[in-house]
C-alpha positions in Angstrom: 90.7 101.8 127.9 93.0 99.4 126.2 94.6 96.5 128.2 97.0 94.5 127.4 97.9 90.6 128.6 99.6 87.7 127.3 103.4 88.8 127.8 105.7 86.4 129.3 109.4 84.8 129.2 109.9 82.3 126.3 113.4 80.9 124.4 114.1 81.8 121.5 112.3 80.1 118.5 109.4 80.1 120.7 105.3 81.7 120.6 103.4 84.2 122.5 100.1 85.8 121.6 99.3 89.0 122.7 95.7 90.0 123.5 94.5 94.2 123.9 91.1 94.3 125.3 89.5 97.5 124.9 86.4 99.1 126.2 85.4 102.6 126.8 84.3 103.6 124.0 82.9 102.7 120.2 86.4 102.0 118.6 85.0 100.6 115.2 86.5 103.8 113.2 89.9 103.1 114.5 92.9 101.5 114.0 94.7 99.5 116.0 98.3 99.4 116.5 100.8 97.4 118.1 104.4 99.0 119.7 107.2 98.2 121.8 110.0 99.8 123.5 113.2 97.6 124.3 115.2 98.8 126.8 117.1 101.6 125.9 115.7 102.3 122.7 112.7 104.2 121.5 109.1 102.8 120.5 108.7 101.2 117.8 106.1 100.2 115.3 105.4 97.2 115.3 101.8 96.0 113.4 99.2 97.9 112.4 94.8 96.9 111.7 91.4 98.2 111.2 89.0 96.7 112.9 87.2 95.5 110.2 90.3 93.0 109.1 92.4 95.5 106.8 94.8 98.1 106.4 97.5 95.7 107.3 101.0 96.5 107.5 103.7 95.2 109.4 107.7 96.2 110.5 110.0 94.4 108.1 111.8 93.4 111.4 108.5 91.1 112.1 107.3 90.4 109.2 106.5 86.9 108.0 106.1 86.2 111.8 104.1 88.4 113.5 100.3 88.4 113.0 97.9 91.0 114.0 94.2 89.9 113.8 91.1 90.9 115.6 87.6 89.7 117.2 85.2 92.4 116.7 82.6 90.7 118.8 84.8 90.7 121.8 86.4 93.9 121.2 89.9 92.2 120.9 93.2 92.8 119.3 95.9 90.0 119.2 99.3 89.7 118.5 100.8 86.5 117.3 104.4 86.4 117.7 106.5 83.3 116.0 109.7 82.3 115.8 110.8 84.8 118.4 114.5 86.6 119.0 115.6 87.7 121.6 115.9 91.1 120.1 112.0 91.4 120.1 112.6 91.4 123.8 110.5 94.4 125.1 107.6 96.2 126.8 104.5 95.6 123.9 102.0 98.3 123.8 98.7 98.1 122.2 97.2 101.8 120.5 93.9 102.7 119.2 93.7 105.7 116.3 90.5 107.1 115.8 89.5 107.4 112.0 93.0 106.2 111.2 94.0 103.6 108.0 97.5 102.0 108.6 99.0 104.7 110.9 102.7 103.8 111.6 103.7 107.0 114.1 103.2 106.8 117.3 101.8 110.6 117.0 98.7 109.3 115.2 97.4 107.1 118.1 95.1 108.4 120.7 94.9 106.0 123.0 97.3 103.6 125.4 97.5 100.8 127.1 100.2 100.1 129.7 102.3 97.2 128.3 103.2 94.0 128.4 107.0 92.2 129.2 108.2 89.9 126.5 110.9 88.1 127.2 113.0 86.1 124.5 115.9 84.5 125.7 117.7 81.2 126.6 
């Protein structure tokens, strides 16, 4: 199970961390992903990890100001989001891929959580 919390309203130029707890099952072979879906438009990629810290990769759209990063000991995934737009206004979706090293479709993930609103706007 993967939830996710942290999503709120914010102006632009602002922060918001993300957090994806997950539980269930043994997700140390997996990567973890982060998505989002503005309204309208497809899912997107939007940050990739393994849990053990690397296979990092980002969308050039957030790169430089997102950062992905993870607590292995509380089974954690967080996404720090900087200097916000208002086009990263969307639902944010966390994704686990099992046996997985930088997986950027949305096919290679197994698992979902059910979003978070982020809101970027004056």
């Amino acid at each position: 199970q993967l939830v996710e919390s942290g999503g709120g309203s914010v102006q632009p130029g602002g922060s918001l961390r993300l957090s994806c707890a997950a539980s269930g099952r043994t997700f140390s072979n997996y990567a973890m992903g982060w998505f989002r879906q503005a309204p309208g438009k497809e899912r997107e990629f939007v940050a990739t990890i393994r849990w053990s810290g690397n296979y990092i990769y980002y969308a050039d759209s957030v790169k430089g100001r997102f950062t992905i990063s993870t607590d292995n000991a509380k089974n954690l995934v967080f996404l720090q989001m900087n200097s916000l737009r208002p086009e990263d206004t969307a639902v944010y979706y966390c994704a686990a891929a099992v046996n997985a090293y930088g997986p950027r479709s949305q096919s290679a993930y197994n698992y979902w959580g059910q979003g978070t609103q982020v809101t970027v706007s004056s």
